[in-house]
Z-matrix of the N, CA and C atoms (Angstrom, degrees):
N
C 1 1.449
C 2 1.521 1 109.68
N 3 1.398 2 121.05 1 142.93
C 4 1.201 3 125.06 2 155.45
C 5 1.542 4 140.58 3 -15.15
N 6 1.368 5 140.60 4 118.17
C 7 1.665 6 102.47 5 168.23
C 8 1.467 7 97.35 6 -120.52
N 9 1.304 8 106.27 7 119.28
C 10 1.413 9 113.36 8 170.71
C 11 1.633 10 120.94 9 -94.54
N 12 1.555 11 99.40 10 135.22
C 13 1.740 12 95.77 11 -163.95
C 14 1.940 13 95.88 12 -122.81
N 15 0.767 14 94.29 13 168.67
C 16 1.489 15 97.15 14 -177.23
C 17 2.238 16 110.32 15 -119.51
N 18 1.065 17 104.51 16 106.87
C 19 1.277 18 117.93 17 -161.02
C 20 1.996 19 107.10 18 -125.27
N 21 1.067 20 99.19 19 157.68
C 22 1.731 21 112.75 20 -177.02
C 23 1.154 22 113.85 21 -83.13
N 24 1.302 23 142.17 22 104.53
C 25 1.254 24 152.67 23 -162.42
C 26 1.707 25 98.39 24 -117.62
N 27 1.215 26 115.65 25 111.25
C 28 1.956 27 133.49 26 168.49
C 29 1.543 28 94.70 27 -38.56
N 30 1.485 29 123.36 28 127.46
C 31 1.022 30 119.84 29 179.86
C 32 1.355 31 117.52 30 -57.23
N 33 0.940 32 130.26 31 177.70
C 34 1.965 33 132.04 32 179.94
C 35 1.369 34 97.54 33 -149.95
N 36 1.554 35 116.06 34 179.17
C 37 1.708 36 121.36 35 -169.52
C 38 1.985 37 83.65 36 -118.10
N 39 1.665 38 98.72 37 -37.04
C 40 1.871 39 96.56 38 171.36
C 41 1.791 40 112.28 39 -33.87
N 42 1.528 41 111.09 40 150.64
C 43 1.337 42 101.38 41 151.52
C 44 1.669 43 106.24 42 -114.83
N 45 1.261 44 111.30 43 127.89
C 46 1.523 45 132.51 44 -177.84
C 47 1.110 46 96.85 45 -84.61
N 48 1.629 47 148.19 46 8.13
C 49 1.690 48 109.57 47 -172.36
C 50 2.322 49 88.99 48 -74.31
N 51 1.225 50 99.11 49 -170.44
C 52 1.337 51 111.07 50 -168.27
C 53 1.452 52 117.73 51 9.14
N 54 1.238 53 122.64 52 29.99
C 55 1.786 54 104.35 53 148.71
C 56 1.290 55 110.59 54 -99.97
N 57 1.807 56 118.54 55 173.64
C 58 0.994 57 142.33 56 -163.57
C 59 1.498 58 99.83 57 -90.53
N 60 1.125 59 131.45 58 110.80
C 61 1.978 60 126.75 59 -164.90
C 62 1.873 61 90.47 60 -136.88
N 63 1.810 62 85.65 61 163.17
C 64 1.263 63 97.36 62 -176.64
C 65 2.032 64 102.23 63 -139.55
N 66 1.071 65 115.62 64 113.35
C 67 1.677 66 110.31 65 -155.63
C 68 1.819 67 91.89 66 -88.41
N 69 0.973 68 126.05 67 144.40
C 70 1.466 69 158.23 68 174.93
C 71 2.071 70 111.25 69 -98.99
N 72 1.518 71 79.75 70 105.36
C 73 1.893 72 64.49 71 -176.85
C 74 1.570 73 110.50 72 -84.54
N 75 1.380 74 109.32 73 169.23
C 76 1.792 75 120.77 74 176.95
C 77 1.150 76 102.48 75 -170.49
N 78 1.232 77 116.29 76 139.27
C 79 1.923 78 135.58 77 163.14
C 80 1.377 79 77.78 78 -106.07
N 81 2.164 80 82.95 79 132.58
C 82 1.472 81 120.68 80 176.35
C 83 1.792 82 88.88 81 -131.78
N 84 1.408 83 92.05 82 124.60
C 85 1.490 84 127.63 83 -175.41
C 86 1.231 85 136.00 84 -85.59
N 87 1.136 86 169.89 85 59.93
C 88 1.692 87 152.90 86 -102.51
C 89 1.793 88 87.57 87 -147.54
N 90 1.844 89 101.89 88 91.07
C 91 1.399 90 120.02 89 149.18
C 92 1.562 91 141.41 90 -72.51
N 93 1.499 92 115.18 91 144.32
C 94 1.145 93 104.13 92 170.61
C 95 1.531 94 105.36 93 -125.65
N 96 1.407 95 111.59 94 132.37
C 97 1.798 96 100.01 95 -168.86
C 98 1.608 97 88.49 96 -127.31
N 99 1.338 98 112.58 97 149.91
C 100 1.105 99 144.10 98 -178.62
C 101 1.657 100 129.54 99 -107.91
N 102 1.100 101 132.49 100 68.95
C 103 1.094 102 160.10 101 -128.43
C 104 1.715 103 112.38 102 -87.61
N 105 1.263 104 129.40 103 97.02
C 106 1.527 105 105.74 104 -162.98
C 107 1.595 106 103.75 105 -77.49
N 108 1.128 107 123.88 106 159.49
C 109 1.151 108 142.03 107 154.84
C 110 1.487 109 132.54 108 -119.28
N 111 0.962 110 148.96 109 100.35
C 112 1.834 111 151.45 110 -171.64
C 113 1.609 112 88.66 111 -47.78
N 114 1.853 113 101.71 112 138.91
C 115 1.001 114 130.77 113 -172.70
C 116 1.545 115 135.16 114 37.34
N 117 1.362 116 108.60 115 23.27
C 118 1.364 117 113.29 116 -175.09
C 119 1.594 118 101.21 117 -152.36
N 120 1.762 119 113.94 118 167.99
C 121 1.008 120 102.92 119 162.59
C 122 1.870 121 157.21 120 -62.14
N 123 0.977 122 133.61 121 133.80
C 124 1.686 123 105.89 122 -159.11
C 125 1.243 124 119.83 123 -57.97
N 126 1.285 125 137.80 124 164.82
C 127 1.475 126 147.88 125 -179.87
C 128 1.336 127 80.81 126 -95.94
N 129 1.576 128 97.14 127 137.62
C 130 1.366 129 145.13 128 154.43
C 131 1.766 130 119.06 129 -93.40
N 132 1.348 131 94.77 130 114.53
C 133 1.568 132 107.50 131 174.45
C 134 1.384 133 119.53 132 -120.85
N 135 1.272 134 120.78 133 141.60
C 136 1.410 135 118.06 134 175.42
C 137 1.489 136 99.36 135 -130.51
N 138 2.282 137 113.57 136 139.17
C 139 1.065 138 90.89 137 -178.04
C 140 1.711 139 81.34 138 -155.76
N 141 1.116 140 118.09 139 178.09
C 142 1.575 141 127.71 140 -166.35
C 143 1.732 142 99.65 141 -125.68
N 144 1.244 143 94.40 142 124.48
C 145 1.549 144 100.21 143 -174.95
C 146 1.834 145 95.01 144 -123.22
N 147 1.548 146 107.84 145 145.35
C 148 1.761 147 103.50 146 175.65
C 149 1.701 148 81.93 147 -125.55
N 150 1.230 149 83.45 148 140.22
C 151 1.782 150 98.78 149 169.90
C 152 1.615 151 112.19 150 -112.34
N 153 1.198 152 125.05 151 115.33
C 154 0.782 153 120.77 152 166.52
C 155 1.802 154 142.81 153 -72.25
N 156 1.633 155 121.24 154 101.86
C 157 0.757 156 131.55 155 -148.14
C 158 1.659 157 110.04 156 -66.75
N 159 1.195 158 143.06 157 -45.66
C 160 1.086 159 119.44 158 -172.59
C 161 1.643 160 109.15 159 -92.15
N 162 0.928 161 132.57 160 25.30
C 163 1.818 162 136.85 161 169.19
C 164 1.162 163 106.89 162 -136.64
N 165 1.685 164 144.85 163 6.46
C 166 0.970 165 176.35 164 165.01
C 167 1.599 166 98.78 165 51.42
N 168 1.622 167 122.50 166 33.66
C 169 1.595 168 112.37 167 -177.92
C 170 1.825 169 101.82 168 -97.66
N 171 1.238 170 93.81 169 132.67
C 172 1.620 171 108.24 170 175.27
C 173 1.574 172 116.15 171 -94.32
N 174 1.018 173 117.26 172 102.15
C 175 1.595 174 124.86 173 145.41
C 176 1.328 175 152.64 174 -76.87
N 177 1.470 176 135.41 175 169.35
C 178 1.586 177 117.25 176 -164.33
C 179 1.481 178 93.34 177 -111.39
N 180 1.433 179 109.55 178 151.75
C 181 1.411 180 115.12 179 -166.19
C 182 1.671 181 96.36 180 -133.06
N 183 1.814 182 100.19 181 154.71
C 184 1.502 183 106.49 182 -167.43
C 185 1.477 184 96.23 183 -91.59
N 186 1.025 185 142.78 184 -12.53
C 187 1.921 186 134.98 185 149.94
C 188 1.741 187 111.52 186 -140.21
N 189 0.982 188 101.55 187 -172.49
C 190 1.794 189 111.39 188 148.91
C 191 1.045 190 120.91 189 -114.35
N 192 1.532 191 107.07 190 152.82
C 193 1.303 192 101.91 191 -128.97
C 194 1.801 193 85.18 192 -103.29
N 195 1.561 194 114.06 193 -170.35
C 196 1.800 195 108.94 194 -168.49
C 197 1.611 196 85.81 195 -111.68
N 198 0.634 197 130.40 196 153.25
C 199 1.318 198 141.33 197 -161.14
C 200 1.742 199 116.29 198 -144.77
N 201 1.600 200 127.21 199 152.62
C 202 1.840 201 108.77 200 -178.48
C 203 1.231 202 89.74 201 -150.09
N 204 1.603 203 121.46 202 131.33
C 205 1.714 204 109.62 203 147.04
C 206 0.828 205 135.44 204 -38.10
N 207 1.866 206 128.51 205 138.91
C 208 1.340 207 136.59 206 -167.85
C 209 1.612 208 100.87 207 -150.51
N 210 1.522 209 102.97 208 117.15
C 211 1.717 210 97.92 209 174.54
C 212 1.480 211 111.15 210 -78.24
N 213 1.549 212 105.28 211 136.52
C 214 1.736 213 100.34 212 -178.77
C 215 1.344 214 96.14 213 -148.59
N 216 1.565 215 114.02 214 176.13
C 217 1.395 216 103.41 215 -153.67
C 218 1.820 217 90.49 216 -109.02
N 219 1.017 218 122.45 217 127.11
C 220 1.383 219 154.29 218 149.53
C 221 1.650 220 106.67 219 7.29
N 222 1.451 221 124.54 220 -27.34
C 223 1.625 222 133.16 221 -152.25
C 224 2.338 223 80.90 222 -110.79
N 225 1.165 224 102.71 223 -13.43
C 226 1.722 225 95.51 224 -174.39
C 227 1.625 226 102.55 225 -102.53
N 228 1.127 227 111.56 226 -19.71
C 229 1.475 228 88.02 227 170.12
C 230 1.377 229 119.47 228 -83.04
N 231 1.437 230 124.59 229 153.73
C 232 1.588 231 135.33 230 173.07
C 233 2.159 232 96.27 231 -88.15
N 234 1.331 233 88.62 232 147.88
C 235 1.825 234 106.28 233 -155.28
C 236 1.992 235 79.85 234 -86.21
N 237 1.293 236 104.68 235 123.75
C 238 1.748 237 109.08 236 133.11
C 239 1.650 238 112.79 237 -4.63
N 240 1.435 239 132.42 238 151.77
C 241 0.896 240 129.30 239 130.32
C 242 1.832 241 120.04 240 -117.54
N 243 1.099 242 96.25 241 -11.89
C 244 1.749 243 97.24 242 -173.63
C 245 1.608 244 88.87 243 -124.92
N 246 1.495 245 109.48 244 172.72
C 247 1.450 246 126.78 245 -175.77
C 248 1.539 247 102.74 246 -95.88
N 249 1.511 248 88.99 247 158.12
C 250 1.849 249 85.05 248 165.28
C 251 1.354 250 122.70 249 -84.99
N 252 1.354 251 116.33 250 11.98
C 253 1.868 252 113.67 251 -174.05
C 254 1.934 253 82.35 252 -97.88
N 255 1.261 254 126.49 253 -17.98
C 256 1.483 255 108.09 254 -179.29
C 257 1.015 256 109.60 255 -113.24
N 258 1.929 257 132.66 256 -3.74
C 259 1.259 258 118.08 257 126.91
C 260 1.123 259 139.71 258 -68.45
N 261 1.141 260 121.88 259 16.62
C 262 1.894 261 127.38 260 163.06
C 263 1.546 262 92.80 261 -100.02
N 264 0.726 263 133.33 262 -60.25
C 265 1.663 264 140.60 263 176.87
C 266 1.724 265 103.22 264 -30.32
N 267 1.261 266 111.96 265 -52.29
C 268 1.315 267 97.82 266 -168.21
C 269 1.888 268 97.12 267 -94.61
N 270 1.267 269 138.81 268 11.19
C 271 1.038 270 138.30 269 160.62
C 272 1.562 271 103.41 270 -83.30
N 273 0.709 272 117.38 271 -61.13
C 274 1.591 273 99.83 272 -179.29
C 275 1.376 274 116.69 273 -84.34
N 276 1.174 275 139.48 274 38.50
C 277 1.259 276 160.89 275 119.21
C 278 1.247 277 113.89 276 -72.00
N 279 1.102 278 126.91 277 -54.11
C 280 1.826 279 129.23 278 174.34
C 281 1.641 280 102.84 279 -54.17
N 282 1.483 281 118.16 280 -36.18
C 283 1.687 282 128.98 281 -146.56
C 284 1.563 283 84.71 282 -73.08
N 285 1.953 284 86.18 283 -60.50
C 286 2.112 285 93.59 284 -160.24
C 287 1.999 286 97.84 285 -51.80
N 288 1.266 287 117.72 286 -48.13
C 289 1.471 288 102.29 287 -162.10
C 290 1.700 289 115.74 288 -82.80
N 291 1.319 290 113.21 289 -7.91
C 292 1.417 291 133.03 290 164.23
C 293 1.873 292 110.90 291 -60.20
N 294 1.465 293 111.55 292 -48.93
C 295 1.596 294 127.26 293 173.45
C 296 1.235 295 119.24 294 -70.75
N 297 1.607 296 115.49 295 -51.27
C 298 0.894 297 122.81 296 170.85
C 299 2.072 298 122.02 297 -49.16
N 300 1.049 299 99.60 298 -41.91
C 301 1.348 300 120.23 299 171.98
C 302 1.576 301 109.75 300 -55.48
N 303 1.342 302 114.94 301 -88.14
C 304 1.694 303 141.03 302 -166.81
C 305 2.107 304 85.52 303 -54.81
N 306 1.038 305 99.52 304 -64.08
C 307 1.935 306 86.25 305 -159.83
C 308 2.018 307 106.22 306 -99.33
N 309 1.797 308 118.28 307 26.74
C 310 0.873 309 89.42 308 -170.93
C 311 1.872 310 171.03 309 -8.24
N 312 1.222 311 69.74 310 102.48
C 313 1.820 312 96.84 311 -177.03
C 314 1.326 313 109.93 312 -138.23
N 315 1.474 314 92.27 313 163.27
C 316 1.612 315 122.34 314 -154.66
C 317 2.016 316 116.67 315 -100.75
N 318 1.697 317 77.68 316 -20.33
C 319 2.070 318 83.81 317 -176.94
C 320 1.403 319 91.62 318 -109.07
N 321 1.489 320 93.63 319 175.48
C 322 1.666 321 118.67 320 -145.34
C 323 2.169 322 86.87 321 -96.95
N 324 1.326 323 115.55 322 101.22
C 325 1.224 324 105.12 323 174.82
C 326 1.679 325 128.09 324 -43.05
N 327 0.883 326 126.32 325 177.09
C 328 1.647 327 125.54 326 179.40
C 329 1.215 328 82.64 327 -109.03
N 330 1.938 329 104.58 328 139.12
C 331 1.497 330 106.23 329 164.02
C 332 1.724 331 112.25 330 -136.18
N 333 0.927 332 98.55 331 137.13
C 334 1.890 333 104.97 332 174.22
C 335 1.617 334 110.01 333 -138.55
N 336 1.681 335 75.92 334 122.65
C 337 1.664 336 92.82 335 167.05
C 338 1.178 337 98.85 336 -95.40
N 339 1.485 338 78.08 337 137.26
C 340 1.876 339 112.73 338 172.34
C 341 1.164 340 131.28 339 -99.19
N 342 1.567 341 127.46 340 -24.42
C 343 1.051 342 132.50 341 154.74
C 344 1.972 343 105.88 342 -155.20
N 345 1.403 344 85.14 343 141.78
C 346 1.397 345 121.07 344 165.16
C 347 1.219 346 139.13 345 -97.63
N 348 1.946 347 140.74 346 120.70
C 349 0.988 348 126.45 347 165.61
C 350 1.109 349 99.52 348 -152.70
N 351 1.625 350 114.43 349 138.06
C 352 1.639 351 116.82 350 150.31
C 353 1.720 352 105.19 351 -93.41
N 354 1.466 353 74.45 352 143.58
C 355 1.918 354 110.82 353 -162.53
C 356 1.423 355 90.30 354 -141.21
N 357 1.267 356 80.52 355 141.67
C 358 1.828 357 111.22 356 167.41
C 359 1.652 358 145.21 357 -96.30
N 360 1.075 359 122.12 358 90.35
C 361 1.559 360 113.93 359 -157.57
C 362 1.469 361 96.03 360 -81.77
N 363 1.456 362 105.22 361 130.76
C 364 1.544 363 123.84 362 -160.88
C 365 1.985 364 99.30 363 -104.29
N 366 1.427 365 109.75 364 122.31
C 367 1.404 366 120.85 365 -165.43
C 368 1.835 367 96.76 366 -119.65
N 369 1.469 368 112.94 367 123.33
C 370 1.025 369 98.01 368 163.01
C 371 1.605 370 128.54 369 -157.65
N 372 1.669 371 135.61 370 156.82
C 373 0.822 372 95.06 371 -153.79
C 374 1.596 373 107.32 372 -118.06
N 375 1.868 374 108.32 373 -169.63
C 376 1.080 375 140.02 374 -175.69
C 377 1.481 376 124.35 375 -145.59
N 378 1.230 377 98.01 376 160.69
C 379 1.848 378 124.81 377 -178.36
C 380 1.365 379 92.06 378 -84.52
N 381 1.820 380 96.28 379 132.64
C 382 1.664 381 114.07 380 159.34
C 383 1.446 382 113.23 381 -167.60
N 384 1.141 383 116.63 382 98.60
C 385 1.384 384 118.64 383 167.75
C 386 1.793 385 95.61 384 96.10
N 387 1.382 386 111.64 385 36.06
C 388 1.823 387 100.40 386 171.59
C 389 1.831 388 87.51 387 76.71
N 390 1.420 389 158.35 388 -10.24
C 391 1.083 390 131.11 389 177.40
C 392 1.831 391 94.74 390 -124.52
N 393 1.508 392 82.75 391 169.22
C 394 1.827 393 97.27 392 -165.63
C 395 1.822 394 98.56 393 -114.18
N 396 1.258 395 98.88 394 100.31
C 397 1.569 396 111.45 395 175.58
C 398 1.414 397 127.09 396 -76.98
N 399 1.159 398 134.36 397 137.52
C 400 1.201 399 113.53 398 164.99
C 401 1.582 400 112.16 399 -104.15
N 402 1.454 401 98.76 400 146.02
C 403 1.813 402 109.99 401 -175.91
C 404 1.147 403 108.97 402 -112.57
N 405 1.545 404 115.28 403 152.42
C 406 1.306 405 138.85 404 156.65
C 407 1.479 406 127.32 405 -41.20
N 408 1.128 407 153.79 406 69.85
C 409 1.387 408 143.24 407 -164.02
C 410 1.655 409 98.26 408 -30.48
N 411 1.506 410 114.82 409 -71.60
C 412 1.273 411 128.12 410 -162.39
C 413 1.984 412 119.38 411 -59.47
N 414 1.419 413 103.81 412 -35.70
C 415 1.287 414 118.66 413 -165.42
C 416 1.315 415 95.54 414 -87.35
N 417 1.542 416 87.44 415 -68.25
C 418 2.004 417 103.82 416 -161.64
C 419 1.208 418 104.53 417 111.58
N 420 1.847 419 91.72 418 -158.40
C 421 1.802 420 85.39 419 170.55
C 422 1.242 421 86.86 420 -168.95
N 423 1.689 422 98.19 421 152.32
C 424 1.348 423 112.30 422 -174.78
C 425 1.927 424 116.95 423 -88.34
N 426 1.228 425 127.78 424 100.43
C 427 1.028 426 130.84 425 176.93
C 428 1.246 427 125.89 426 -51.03
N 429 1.471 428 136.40 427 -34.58
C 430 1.009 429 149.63 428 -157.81
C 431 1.652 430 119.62 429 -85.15
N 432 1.216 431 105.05 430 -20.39
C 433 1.507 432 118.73 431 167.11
C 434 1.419 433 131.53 432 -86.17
N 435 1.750 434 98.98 433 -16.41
C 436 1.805 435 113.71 434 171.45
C 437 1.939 436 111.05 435 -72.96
């Protein structure tokens, strides 16, 4: 039998009811880092990092994203490979050497996450040209170059 679970899928402009999809997991992060500066108060930054869960590389993202429950059946999602206590780990590892970089400095910024979610980027596919592609919910794909 089926097991259908109900999970957070990144919104899309696609409509997914009856296609064949395959969901992609990621914790999407919403930091606030605190930045020292000599003789003044610290800069305050806020920034959205998605970690990608099964290759466990974390990147910086231009928001977070809106996201909606979607029941799907259990056999379409791709499994985690790392945890989320060592994807926060490597987010604020990306943060400190990301700060350190852009506003050079030498101390270890203060960082607080503010919000947390694993979300699912929903992939699914289609017919084009006699072959069966799979697409990006979020991106898409550009046809015109195949």
């Amino acid at each position: 039998m089926d097991d259908i679970k109900s999970v957070n899928i990144i919104k899309t402009p696609y409509d997914l009811d009856g296609r064949e999809i395959v969901c992609y997991p990621n914790l999407i992060l919403y930091a606030k880092i605190k930045v020292p500066r000599m003789f003044m108060k610290p800069r305050i930054i806020y920034s959205a990092i998605t970690v990608d869960l099964v290759r466990g590389e974390a990147a910086l993202s231009n928001m977070f994203p809106e996201y909606e429950p979607l029941n799907i059946d259990s056999s379409a999602l791709i499994k985690s490979a790392i945890s989320i206590e060592k994807s926060v780990a490597k987010t604020e590892k990306l943060l400190i050497k990301w700060a350190r970089h852009k506003y050079k400095i030498y101390k270890v910024p203060e960082i607080e996450i503010l919000k947390q979610e694993k979300v699912y980027k929903a992939f699914f596919y289609t017919e084009f040209k006699d072959q069966k592609l799979l697409v990006d919910s979020v991106k898409g794909v550009e046809t015109s170059a195949m």
